[in-house]
N, C-alpha and C positions, 0 to 999 in steps of 0.2 A: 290250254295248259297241258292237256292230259295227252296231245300230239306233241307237244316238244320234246315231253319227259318219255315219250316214246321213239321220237328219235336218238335221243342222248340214249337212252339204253341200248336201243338198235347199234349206234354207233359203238358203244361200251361192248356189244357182242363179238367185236371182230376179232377174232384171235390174232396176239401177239407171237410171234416166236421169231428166233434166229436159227431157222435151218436146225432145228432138233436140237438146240442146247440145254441142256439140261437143268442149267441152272436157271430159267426162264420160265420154269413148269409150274413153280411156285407163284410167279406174277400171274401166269395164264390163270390158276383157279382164282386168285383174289377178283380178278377182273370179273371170270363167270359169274363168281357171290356178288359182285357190286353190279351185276346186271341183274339177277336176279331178287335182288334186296328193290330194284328201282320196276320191277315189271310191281313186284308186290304193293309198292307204296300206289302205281298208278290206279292197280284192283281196290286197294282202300283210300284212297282220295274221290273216288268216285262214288263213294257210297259215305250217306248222313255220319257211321259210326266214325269211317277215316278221318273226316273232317275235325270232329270232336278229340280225334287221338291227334291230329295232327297238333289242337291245339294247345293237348298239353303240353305235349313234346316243346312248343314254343314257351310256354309258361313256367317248366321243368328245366331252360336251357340253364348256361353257365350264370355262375352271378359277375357281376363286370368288376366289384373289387376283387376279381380274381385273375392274376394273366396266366396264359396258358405259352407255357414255353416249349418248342418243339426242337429238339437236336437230332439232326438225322447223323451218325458210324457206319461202320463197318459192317452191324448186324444187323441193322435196320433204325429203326426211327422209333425215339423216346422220349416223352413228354413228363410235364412237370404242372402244376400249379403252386403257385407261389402266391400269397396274398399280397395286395399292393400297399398296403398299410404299414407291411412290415419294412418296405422300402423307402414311406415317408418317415417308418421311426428313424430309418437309421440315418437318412438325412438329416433329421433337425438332432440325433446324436451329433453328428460331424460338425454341426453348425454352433451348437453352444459348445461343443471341447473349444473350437476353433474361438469363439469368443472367449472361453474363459483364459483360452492359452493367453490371445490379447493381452488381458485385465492384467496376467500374471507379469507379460513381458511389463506392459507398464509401470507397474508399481515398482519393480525389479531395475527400472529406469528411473525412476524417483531415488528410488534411496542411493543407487548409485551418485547418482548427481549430488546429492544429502552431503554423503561420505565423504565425499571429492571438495565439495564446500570446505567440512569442518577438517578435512585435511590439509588443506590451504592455509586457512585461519592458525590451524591450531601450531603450523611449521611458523608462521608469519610474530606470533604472538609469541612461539620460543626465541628465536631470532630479537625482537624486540627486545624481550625480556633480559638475553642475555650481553646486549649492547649496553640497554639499561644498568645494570649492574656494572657492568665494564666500565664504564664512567666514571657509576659511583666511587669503586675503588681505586680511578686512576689508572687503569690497566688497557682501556681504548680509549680513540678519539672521537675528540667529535668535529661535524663543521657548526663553524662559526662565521656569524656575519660582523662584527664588533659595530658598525653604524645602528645598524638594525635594533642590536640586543640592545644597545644604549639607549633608542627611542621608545624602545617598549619597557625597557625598566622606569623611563619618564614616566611615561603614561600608568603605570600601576604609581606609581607613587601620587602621581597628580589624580586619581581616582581618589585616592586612600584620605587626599587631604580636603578634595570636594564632599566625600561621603561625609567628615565630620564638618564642612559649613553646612550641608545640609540638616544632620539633626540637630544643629543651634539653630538652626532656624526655622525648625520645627518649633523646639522647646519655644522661641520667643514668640511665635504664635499660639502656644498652648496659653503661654503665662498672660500674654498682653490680649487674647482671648477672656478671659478669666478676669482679667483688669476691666478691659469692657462690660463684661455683665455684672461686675459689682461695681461702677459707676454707675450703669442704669438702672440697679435696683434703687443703689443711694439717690439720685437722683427722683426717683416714684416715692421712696419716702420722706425725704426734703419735702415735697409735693403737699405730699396727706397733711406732713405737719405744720405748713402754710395754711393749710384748711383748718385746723383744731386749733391751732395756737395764734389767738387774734394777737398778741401782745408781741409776736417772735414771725409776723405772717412776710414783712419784706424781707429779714434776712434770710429765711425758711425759703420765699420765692427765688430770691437770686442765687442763693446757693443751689438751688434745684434747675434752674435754667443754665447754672455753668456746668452741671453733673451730662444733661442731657445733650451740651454741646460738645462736649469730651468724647459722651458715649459715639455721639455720630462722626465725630473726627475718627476716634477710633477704628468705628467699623468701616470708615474710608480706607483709611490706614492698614487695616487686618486683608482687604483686599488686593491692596499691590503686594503684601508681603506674602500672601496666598499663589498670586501671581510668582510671585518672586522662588519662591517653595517649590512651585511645579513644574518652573523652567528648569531649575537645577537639578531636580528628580529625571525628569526625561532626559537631561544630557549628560549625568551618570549612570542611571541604571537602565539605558534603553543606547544611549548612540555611543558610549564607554563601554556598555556590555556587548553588544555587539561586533565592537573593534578587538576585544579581547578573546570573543569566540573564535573570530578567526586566527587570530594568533596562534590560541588553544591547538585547532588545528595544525596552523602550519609548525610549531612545535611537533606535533607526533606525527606528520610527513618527517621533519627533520630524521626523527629518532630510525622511524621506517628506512629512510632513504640511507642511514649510516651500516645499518643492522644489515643489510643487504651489500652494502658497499664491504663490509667488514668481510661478509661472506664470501664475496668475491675474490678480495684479496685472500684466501685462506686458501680458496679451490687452488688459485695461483700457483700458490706454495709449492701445490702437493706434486704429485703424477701425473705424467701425462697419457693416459690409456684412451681406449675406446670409451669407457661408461666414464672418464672423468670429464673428458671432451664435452662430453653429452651436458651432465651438469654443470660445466662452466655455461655453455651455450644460455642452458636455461638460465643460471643464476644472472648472464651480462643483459638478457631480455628484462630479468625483472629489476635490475640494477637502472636499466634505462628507462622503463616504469618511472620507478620511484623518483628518480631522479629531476620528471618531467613535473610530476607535482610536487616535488617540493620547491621547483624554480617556480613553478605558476602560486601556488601559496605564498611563497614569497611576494611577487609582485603583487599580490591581493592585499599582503600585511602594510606595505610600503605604501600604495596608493592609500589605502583607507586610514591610514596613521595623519599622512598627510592631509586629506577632508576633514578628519577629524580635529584635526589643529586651527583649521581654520573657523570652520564650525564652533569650537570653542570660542576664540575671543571673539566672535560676531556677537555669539548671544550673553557669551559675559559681560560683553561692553555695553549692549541694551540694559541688562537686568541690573548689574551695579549701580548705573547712572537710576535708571528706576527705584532701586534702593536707597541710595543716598538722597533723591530729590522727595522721596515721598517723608522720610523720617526728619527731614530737616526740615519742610513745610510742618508737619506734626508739632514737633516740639517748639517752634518758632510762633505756634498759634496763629498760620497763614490759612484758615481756610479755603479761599479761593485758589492759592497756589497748590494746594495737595489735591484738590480735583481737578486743577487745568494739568496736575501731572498725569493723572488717569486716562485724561483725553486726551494725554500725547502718546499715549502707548495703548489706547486703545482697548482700558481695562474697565470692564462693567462690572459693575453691583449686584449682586443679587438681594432682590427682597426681600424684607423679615417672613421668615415661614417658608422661603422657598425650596430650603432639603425637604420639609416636611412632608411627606406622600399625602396623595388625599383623601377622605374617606372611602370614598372608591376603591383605592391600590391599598387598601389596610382592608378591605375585604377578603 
């Protein structure tokens, strides 16, 4: 080791120079000191103390979160230390601005899009609005289908006159409910007083055995008419109300589709410029929009009016004849024929007690 660093010095002693320039006299002395700094380190590497300086010198060196920056000018060469720590702050500066900016554009996205929504609606809902009105007072038109509006004014009428069979025939199952359980009671105490009264005990018996034949005709009876009750509930208020949602609808396509038709014809009118141009453009796009669903609404309303008619006297025709066959068995005092009516329509009984939960489900 202590021959190498004596050649490198050796070597480091050969004088530089360009032919006596001047400005080269300056490198010459550094050279000399940087030979003479390396014969010194050779004299103290060699001896125990060297060693020990050598290794604080190691121990003393740079610290590494330190970089050392070197720029060599004009006038020579100048260095810097800079901490490296300060270069990951400003990194993870640059990295959260750059998220936050994100966070900002997005939301900045959001409400635009928000805006753009209720600016839509809110143009779409003045439009309406003022077609609407134009109607009312006669002053726009409207389209009309006259087959159409005719079958759907049926139909709300034929609702209106179904909803009042149906609470009569609620009421007659409230009342002839009612009749039921005060023939079975009369009948239990006909019963008792067969038991107490030896002297009155046959007629007490047979009038309590026709109380209890009544009561179970009855409760035969209460069940087609039960039947009867829920056919007609479901085919007004479930397949009548759902023909009339669509309607609902394709009424306020209608109103849409005019409100926009109106508009059109208005831009029409007017000038012909660059920015009118523009708005007619948009207004014949959303003219053709509208226009497309309120032909599709239509054909929705027309099909399902249709199903619906038919649907109707299917189940009317079941539930009437079930109707009349079961209340004329009744009053006719046919018991076999009021239950072979049940078993032609496929109407079961429920058992005495059977709404009643059971102690378990009353926990």
């Amino acid at each position: 080791m202590a021959d190498s660093m004596m050649s490198k010095a050796a070597t480091m002693e050969i004088p530089i120079s360009s032919n006596g320039d001047s400005r080269n006299l300056a490198e010459d002395d550094s050279l000399e000191q940087a030979a003479k700094i390396q014969w010194s380190l050779r004299e103290k590497v060699g001896s125990p103390a060297g060693l020990r300086d050598l290794q604080q010198v190691m121990v003393s060196g740079p610290n590494l979160n330190e970089t050392s920056i070197v720029s060599g000018g004009y006038g020579g060469t100048t260095e810097g230390i800079i901490p490296t720590s300060s270069i990951k702050g400003s990194n993870m500066h640059h990295a959260s601005s750059n998220s936050s900016m994100t966070a900002e554009e997005a939301t900045r996205g959001i409400a635009v899009e928000k805006f753009d929504i209720m600016k839509k609606w809110g143009l779409n809902t003045y439009k309406c609005t003022k077609q609407m009105i134009s109607e009312r007072f006669g002053r726009g038109s409207r389209t009309v289908d006259l087959e159409l509006e005719a079958q759907i004014e049926v139909l709300r009428e034929t609702k209106r006159k179904y909803e009042n069979v149906l609470r009569l025939a609620r009421a007659l199952t409230n009342h002839f409910y009612s009749m039921v359980q005060t023939q079975h009671a009369l009948g239990d105490t006909f019963a008792d007083l067969s038991l107490k009264s030896p002297e009155l005990r046959d007629e007490f018996g047979y009038n309590a055995e026709t109380q209890k034949l009544l009561c179970k005709n009855g409760e035969t009876l209460l069940g087609a008419i039960n039947y009867f009750v829920s056919s007609i509930n479901t085919l007004v208020n479930k397949t009548m109300e759902d023909t009339l949602m669509t309607i609902k609808m394709y009424e306020n396509a209608r109103l849409e589709f005019d409100a926009h038709r109106a508009d059109l014809e208005e831009l029409n009118m007017g000038p012909r410029d660059a920015v009118t141009m523009a708005r007619i453009e948009a207004a014949q796009q959303q003219y053709q929009i509208h226009k497309e669903k309120y032909e599709r609404l239509r054909s929705d309303v027309t099909i399902k009016l249709k199903f619906l008619e038919e649907n109707k006297v299917k189940v009317m025709h079941k539930q009437l004849l079930l109707f009349h066959n079961a209340i004329s068995a009744y009053f006719a005092g046919n018991q076999q024929q009021l239950e072979q009516t049940l078993k032609e329509f496929n109407i079961k009984l429920k058992p005495p007690g059977a709404d009643k939960p059971s102690w378990l489900e009353e926990q």
